[in-house]
C-alpha positions as CSV (number, residue, x, y, z in Angstrom):
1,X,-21.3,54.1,-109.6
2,X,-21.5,52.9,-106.0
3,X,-24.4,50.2,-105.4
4,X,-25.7,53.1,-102.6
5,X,-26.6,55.3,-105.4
6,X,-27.9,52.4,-107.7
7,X,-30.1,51.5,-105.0
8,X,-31.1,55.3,-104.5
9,X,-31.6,56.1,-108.3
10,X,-34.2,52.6,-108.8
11,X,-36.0,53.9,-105.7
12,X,-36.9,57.0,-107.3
13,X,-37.5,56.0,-110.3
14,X,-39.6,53.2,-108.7
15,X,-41.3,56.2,-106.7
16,X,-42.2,58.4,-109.7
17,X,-43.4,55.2,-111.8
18,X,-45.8,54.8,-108.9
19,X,-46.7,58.4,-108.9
20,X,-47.3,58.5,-112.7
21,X,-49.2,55.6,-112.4
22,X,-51.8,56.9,-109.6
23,X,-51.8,60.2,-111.8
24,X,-52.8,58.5,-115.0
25,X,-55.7,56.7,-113.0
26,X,-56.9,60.0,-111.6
27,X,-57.2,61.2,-114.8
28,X,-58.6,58.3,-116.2
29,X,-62.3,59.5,-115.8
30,X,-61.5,62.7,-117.1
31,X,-60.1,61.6,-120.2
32,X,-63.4,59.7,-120.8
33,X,-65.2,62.0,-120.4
34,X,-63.4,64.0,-122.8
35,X,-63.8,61.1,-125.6
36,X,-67.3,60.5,-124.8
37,X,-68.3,64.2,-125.7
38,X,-66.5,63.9,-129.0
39,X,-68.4,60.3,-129.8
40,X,-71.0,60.7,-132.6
41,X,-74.7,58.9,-130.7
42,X,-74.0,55.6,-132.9
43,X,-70.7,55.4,-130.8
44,X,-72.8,55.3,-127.4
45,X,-74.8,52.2,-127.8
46,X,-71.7,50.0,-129.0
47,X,-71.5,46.9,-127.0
48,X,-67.6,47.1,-127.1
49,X,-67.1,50.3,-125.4
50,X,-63.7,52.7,-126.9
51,X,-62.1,55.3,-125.9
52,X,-61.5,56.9,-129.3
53,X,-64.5,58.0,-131.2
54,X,-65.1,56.7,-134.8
55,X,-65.6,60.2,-135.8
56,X,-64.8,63.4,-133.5
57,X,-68.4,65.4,-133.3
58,X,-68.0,69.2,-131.7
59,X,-71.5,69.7,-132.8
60,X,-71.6,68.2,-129.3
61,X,-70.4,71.0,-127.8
62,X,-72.8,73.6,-130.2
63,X,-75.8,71.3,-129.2
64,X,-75.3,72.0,-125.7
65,X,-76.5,75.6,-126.3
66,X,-79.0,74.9,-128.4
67,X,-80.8,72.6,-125.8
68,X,-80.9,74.5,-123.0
69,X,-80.0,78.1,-121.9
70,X,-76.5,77.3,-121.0
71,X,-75.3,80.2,-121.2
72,X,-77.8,81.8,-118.6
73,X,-76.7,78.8,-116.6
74,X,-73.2,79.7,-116.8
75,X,-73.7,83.4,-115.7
76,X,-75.5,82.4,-112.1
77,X,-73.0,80.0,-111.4
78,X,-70.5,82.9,-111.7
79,X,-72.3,85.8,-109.9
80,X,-73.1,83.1,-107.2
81,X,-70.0,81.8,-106.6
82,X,-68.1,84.9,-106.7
83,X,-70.5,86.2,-104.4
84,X,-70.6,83.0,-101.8
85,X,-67.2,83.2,-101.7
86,X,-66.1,86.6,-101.0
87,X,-68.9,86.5,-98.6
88,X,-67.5,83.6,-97.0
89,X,-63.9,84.3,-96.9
90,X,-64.6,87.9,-95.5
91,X,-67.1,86.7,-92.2
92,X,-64.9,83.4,-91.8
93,X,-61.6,85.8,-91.1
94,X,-63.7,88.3,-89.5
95,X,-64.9,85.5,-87.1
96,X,-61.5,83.4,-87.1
97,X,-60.0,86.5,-85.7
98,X,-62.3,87.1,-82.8
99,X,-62.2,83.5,-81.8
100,X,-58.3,83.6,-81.9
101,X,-57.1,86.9,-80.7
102,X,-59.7,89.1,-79.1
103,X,-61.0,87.9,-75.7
104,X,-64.6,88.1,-74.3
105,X,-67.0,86.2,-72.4
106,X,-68.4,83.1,-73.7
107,X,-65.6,82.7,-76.6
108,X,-64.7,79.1,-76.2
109,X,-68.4,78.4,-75.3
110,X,-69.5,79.7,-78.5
111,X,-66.7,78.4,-80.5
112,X,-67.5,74.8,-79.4
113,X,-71.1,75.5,-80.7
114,X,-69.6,76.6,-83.7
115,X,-67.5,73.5,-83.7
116,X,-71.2,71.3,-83.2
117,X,-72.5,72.9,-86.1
118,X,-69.7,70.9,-88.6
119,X,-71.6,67.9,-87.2
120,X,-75.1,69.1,-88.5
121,X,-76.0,67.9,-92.4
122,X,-77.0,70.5,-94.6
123,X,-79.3,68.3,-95.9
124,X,-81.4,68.8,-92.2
125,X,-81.6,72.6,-93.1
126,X,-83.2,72.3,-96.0
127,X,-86.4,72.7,-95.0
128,X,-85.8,75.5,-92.1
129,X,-84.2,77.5,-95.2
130,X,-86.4,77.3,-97.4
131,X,-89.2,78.3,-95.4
132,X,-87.6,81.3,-94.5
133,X,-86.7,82.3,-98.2
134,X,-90.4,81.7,-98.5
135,X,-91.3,84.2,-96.2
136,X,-89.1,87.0,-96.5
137,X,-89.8,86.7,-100.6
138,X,-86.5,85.4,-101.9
139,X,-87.6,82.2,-103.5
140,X,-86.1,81.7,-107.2
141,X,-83.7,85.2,-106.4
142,X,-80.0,85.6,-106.2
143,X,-81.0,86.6,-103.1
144,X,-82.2,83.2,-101.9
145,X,-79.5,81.4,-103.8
146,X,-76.6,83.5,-102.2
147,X,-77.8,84.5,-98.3
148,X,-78.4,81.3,-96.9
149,X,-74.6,79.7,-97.7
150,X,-72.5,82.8,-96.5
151,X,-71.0,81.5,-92.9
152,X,-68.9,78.5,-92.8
153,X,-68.2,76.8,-89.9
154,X,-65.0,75.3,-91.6
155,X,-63.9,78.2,-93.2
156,X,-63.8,79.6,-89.5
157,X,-62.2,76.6,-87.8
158,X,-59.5,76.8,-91.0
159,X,-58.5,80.7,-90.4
160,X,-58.8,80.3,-86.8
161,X,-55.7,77.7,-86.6
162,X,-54.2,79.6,-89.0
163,X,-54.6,82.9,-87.1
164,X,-53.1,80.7,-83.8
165,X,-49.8,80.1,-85.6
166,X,-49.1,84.0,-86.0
167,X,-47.1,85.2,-83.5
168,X,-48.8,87.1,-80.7
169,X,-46.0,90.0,-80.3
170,X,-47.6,91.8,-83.9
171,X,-50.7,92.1,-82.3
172,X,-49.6,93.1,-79.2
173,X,-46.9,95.8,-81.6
174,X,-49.7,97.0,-83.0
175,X,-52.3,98.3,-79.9
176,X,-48.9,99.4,-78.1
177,X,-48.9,102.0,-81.7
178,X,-53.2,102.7,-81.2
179,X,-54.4,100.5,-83.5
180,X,-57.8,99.0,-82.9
181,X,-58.8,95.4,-83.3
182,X,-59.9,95.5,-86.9
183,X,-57.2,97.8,-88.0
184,X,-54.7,94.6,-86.4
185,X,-56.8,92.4,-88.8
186,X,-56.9,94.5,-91.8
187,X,-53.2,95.4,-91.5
188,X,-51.6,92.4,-90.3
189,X,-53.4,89.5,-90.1
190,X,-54.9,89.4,-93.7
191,X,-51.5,90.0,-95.2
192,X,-49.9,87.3,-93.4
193,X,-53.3,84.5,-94.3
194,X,-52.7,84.8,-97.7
195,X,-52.1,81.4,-97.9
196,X,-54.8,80.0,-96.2
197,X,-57.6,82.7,-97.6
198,X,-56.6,81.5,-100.9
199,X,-56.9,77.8,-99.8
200,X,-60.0,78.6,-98.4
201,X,-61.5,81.0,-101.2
202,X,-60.7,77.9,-103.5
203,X,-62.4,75.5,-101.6
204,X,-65.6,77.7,-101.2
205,X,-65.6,78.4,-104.5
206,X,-65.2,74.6,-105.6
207,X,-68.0,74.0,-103.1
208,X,-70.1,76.7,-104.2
209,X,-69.9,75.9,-108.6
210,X,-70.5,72.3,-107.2
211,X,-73.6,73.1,-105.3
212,X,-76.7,71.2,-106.2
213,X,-79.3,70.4,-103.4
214,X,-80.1,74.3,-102.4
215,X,-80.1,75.2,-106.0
216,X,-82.6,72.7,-106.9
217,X,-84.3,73.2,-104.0
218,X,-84.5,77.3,-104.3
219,X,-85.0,77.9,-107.6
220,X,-87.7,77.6,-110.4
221,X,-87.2,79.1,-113.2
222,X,-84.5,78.4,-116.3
223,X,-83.1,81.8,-115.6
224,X,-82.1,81.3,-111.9
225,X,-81.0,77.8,-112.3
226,X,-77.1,77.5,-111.8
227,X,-75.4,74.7,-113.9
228,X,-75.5,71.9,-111.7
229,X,-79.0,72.2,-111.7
230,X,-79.1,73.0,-115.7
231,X,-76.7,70.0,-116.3
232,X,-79.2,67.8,-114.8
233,X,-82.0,68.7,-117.0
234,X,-79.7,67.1,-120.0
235,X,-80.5,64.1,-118.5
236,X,-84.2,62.5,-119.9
237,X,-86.6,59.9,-118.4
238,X,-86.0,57.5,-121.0
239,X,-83.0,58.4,-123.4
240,X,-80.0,60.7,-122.4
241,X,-77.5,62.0,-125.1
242,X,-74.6,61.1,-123.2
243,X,-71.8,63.0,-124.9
244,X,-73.9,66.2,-125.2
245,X,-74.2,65.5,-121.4
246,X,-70.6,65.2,-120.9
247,X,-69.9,68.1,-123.3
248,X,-71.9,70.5,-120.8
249,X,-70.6,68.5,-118.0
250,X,-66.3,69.6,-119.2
251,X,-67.8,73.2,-120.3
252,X,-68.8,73.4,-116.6
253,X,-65.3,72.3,-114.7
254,X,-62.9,74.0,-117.2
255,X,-63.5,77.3,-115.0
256,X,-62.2,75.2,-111.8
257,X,-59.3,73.6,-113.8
258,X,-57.9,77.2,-114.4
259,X,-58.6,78.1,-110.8
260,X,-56.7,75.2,-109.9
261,X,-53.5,75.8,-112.0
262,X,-53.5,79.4,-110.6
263,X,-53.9,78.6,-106.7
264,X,-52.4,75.2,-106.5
265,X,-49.6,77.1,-104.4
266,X,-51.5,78.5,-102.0
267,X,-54.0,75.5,-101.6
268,X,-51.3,72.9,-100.7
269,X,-49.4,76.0,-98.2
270,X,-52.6,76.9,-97.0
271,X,-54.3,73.9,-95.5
272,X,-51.0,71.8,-94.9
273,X,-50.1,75.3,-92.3
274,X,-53.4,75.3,-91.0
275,X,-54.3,72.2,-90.6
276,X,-51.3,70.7,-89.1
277,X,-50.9,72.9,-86.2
């Protein structure tokens, strides 16, 4: 063996022990997490902390029903997320392909307002939002809940680049055949963004069953609460049961560890082609 390939074969090997190494630190918390729900309470208060319980408890994950209405929690989260992010990744394409292939007056005017409104917390529209859910009646609804997170001014500015890096001559193809503008989008363009509408529905919806600060802020009752909002009420003023805690908190992100492992594809295609152009 020549010392060229020596030399090549210890660099990768040095590569993927670096690699495995990051990994197992990323994954790290996680697998805490995991113990912790499995610890019996005794296991909590130990001064030396360990990562493998003295006893493995599942009545952990069985208490986590019985304390509050997780289940009730678990069903928002669902209908709101699916419903934030179709509704997102449908008016973010929509407008992504106005902005990039139709022409009228004001375009880049408006899409550099657009582009000013990624600057803008959300925390600064709390209040604005919440007094118009107040007034049209959709406090503590999925109405309420849903509406007000529907447009994405990221989601747009994704698809939009995306959008750019299509050639021009399909669209052009296609009104030479009659076809109007949203028949070019339906046909063409949609097919050809798979990539980055499934990078973006992933990200919405990661968003969206992470949401916490509208939830709390438009909701009141158990039975609207979504599960960032329920997980938080595990949590006492003077005494929190932390592996029932963490047992609701892995019930909750198994759901986007399945996503993942279904869309990784199309996450890492769809924002490395979008957002390198």
């Amino acid at each position: 063996m020549s010392p060229k390939s020596i030399s090549h074969r210890l660099t990768r090997i040095g590569l993927h022990v670096v690699l495995l190494t990051v990994g197992l630190l990323f994954m790290a918390p996680f697998i805490w997490s995991i113990s912790t729900s499995l610890k019996p309470l005794s296991d909590l208060f130990q001064v030396r902390p360990s990562l493998i319980p003295s006893e493995i408890r599942w009545a952990n994950y069985s208490d986590v029903f019985d304390t509050a209405p997780f289940v009730r929690f678990y069903a928002n989260s669902i209908v709101v997320t699916i419903a934030r992010t179709v509704g997102q990744v449908v008016i973010a394409s929509l407008a992504a392909f106005a902005f990039s292939q139709l022409k009228f007056p004001g375009r880049d005017a408006l899409f550099f307002v657009l582009l000013a409104g990624l600057m803008v917390p959300d925390q600064v529209l709390i209040v604005p939002r919440f007094i118009i859910m107040r007034e049209l009646g959709w406090f503590d609804t999925y109405q309420g809940l849903i509406v007000p997170l529907l447009f994405s001014s990221f989601g747009v500015f994704l698809l939009r680049q995306y959008f750019l890096g299509i050639p021009r001559d399909f669209h052009e193809a296609a009104k030479l055949e009659g076809a109007n503008p949203f028949q070019v989008y339906w046909d063409i363009y949609l097919p050809l963004a798979k990539p980055a509408l499934a990078a973006f529905g992933f990200l919405t919806m990661l968003n969206s069953w992470n949401e916490l600060l509208w939830a709390l802020t438009v909701t009141n009752s158990a039975n609207m609460q979504v599960l960032p909002v329920g997980i938080a009420l595990f949590q006492g003023q003077f005494f929190t049961n932390t592996g029932i805690l963490l047992a609701a908190a892995n019930m909750a992100t198994f759901p986007l560890l399945i996503a993942f492992l279904f869309f990784q594809k199309q996450l890492v295609e769809g924002v490395a082609l979008s957002g390198l152009k």
